[in-house]
BAMIVEX-173094 format. One record per atom (N, C-alpha, C): residue number from 0; residue in one letter; atom name; x, y, z. Coordinates in steps of 0.001 Angstrom, whole numbers. Atoms other than C-alpha are relative to their C-alpha. Layout:
<nodes>
- nr; rest; atom; x; y; z
- NUM; a; CA; X; Y; Z
...
</nodes>
This chain:
<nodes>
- nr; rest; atom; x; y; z
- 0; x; N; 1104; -884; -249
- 0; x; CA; -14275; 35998; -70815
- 0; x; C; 418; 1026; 1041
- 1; x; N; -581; -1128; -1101
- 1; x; CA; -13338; 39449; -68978
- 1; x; C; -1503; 250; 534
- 2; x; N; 1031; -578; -1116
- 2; x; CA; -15351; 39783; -66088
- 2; x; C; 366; 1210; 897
- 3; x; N; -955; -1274; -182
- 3; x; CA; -15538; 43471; -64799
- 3; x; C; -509; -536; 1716
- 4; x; N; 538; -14; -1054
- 4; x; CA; -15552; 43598; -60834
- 4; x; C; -1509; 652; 414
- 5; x; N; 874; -855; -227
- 5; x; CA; -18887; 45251; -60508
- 5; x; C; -1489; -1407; -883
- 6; x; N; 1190; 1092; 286
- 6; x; CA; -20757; 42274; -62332
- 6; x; C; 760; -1489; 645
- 7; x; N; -765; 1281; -1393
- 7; x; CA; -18480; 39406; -59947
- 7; x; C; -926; 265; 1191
- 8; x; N; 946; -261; -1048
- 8; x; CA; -20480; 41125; -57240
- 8; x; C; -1306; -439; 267
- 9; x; N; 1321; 736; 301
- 9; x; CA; -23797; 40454; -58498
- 9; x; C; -18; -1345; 82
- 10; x; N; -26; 1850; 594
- 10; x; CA; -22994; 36499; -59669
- 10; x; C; 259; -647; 1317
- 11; x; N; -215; 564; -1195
- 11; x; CA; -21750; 35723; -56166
- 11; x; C; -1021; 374; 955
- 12; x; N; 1472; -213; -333
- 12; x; CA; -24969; 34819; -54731
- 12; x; C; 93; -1151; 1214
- 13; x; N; -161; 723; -1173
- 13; x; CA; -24282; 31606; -52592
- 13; x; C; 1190; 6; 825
- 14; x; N; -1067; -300; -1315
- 14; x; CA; -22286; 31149; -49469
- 14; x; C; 280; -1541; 97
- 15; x; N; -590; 1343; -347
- 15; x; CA; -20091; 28462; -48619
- 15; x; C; 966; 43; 855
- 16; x; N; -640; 9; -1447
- 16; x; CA; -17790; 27568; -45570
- 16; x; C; 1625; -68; -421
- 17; x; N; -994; 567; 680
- 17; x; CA; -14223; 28074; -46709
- 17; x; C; 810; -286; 1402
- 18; x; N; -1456; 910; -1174
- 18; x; CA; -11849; 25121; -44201
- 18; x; C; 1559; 568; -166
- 19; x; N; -1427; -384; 317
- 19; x; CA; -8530; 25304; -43135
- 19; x; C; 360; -1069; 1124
- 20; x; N; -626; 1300; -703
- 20; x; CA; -6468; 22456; -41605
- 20; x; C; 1120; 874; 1027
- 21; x; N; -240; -187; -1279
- 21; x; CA; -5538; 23282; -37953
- 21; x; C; 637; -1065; 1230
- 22; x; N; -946; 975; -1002
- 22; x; CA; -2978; 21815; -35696
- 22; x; C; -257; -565; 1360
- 23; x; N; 455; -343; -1426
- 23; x; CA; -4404; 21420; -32164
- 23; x; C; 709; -1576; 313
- 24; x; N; -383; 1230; -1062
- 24; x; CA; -3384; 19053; -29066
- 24; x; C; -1529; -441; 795
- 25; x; N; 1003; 1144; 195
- 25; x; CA; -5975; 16295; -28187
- 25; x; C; 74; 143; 1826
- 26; x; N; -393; 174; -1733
- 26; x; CA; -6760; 15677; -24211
- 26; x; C; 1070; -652; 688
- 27; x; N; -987; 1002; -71
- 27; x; CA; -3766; 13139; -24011
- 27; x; C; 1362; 1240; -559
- 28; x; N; -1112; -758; -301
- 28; x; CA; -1585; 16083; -24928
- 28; x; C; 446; -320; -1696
- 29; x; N; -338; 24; 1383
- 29; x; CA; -1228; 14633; -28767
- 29; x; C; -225; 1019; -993
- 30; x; N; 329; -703; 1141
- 30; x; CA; -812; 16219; -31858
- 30; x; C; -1750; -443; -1059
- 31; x; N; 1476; 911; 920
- 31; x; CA; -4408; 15777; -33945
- 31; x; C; -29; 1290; -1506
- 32; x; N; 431; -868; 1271
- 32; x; CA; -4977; 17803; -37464
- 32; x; C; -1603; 235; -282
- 33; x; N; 1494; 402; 295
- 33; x; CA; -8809; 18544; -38041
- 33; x; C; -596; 1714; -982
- 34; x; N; 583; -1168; 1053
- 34; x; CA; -10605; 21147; -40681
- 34; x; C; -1368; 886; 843
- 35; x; N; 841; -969; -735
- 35; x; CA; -11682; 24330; -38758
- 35; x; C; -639; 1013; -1208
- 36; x; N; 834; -1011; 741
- 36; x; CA; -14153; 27112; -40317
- 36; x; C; 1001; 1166; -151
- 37; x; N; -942; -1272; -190
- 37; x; CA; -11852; 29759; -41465
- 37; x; C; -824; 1546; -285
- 38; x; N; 786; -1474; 427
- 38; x; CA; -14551; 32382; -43153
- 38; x; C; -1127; -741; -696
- 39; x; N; 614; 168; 711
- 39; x; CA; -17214; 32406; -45100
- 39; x; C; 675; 513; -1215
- 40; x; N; -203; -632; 1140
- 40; x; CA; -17052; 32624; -48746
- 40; x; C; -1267; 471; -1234
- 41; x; N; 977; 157; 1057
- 41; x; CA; -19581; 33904; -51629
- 41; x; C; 771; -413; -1241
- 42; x; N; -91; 683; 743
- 42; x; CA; -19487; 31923; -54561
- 42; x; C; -859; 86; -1528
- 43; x; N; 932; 317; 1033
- 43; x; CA; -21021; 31180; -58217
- 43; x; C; 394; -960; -466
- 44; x; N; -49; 1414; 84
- 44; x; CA; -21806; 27971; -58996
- 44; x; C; -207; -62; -1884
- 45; x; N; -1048; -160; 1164
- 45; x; CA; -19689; 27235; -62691
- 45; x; C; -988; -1572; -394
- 46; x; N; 140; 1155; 572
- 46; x; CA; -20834; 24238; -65134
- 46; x; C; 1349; -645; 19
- 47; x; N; -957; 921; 709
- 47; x; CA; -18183; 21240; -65926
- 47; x; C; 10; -152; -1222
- 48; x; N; -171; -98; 1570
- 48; x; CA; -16795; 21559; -69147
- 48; x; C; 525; -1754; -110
- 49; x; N; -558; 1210; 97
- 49; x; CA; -16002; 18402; -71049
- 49; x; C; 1769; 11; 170
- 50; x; N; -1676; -22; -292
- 50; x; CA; -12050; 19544; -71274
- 50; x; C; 48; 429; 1671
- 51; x; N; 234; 173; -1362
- 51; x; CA; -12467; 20163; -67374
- 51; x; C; -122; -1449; 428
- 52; x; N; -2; 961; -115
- 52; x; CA; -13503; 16635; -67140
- 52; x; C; 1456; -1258; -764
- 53; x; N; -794; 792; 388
- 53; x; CA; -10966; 15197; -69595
- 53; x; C; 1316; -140; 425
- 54; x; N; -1319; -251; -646
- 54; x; CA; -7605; 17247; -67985
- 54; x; C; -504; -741; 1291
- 55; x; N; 161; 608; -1607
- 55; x; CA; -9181; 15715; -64087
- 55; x; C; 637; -1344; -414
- 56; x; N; -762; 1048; 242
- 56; x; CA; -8696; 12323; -65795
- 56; x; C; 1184; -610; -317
- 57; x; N; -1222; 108; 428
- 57; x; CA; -5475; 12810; -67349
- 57; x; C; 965; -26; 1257
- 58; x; N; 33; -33; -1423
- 58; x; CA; -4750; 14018; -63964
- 58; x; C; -218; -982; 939
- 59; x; N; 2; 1264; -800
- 59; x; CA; -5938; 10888; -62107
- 59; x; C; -976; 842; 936
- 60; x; N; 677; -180; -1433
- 60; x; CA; -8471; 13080; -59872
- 60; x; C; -1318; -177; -1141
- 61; x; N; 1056; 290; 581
- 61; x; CA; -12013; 13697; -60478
- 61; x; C; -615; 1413; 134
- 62; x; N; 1311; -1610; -187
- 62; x; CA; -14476; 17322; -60550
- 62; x; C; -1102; 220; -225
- 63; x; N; 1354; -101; -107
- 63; x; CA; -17755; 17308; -59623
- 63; x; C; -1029; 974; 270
- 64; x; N; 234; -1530; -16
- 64; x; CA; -18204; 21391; -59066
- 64; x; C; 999; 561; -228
- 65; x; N; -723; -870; -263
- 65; x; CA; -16890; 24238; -59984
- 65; x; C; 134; 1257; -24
- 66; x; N; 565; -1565; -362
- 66; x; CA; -17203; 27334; -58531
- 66; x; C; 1234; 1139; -444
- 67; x; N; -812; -1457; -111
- 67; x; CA; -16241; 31369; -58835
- 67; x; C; -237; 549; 1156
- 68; x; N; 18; -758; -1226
- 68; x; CA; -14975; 33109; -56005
- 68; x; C; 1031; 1724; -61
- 69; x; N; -999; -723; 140
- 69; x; CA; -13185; 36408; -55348
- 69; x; C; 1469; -434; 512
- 70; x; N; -1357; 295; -4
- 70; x; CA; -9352; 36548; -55539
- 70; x; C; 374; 85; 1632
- 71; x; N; -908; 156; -1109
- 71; x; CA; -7546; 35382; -52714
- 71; x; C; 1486; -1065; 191
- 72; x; N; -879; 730; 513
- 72; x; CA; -4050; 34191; -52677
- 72; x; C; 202; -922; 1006
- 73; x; N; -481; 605; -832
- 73; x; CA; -4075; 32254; -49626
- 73; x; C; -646; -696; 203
- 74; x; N; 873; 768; 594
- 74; x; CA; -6290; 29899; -50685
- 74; x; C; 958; -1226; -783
- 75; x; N; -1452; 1524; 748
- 75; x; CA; -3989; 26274; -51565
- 75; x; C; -1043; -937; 97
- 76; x; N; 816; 1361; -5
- 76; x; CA; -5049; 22872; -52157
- 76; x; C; 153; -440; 1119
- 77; x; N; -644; 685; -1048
- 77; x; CA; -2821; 21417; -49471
- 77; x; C; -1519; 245; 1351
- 78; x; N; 855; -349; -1216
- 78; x; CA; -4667; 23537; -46583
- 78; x; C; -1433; 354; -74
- 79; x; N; 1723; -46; -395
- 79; x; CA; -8265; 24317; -47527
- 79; x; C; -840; -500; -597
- 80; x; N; 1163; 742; 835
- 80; x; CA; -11447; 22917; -48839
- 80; x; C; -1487; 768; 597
- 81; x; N; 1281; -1103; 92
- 81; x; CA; -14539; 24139; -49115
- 81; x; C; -1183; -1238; 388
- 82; x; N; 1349; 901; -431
- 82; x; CA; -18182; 23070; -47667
- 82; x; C; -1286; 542; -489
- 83; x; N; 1715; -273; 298
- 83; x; CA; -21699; 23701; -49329
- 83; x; C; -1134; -1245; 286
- 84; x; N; 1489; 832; -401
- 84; x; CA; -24812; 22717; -48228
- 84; x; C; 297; -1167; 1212
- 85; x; N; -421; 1514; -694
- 85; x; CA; -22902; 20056; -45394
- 85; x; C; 1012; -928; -709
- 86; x; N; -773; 1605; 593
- 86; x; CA; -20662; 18126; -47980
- 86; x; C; 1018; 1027; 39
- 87; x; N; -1456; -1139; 79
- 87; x; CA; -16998; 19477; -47809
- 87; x; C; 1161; -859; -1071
- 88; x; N; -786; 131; 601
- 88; x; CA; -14970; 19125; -50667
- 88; x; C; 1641; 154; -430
- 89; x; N; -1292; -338; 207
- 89; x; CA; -11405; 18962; -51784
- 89; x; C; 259; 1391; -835
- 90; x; N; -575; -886; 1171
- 90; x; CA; -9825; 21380; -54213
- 90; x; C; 1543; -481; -646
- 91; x; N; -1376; 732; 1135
- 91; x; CA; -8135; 19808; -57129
- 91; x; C; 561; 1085; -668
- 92; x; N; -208; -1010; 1443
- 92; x; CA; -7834; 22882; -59569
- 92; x; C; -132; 1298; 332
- 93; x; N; -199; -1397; -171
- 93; x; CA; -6958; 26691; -58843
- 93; x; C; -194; 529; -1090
- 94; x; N; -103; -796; 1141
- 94; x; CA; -7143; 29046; -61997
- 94; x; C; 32; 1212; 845
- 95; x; N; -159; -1013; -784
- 95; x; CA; -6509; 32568; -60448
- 95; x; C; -96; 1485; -1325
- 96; x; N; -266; -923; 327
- 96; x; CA; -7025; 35483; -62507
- 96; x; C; -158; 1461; 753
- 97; x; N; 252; -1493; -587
- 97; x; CA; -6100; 38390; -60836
- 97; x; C; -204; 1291; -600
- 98; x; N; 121; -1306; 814
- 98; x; CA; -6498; 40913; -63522
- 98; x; C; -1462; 525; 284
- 99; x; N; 1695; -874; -35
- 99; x; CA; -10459; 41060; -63173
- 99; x; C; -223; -838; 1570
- 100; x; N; -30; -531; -1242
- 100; x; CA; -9633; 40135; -59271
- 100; x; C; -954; -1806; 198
- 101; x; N; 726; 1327; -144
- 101; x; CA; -11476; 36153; -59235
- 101; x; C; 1033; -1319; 96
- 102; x; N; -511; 967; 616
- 102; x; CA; -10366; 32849; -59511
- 102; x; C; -1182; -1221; 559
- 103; x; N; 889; 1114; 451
- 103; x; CA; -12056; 29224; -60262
- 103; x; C; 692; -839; 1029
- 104; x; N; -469; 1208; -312
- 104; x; CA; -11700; 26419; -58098
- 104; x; C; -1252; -1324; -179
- 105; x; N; 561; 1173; 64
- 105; x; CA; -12542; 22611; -58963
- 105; x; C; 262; -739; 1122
- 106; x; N; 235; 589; -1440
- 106; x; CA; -14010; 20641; -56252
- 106; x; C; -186; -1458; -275
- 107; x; N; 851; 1116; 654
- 107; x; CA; -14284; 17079; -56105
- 107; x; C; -460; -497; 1685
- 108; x; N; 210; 1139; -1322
- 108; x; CA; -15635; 14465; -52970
- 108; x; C; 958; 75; 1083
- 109; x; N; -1007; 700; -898
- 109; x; CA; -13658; 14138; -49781
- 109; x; C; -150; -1218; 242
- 110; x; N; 370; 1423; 7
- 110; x; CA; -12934; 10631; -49512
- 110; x; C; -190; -180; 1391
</nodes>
């Protein structure tokens, strides 16, 4: 489905907290890792397809949202995850099309 930039604008209607895993030293002077607020992001909130559900399993994870956001390449699984409404999720699944400037990510539970 070609989406033109000018109707991406419109569809991204909610906001969500996009994380980023941050190195800091602890009062003891230790290393600690913890998920700081890096930006906000707007979003459109995507159905689960059944082949969405069947590749997660094949996969061994799981996807319980999955949103559209605008393109950004610095956006990884490793380092960020995303938070709506208070629950902050992983990111199993990138799709990136940069031609019409978006890409999809599947979210599942942080354990």
């Amino acid at each position: 489905m070609q989406v033109k930039q000018s109707q991406l604008t419109n569809r991204l209607r909610w906001t969500a907290s996009l994380l980023s895993l941050e190195n800091t030293v602890d009062e003891d002077d230790r290393p600690v890792q913890g998920w700081g607020l890096a930006r906000n992001i707007f979003y459109e909130d995507l159905g689960i397809t059944s082949t969405e559900k069947y590749l997660a399993v094949q996969a061994k994870t799981d996807v319980v949202k999955r949103i559209r956001i605008r393109y950004d390449a610095k956006i990884t699984q490793k380092n960020n995850r995303i938070r709506v409404d208070g629950q902050d999720y992983k990111i199993t699944r990138i799709y990136a099309d940069k031609d019409n400037g978006y890409e999809e990510l599947s979210l599942d539970y942080v354990d």
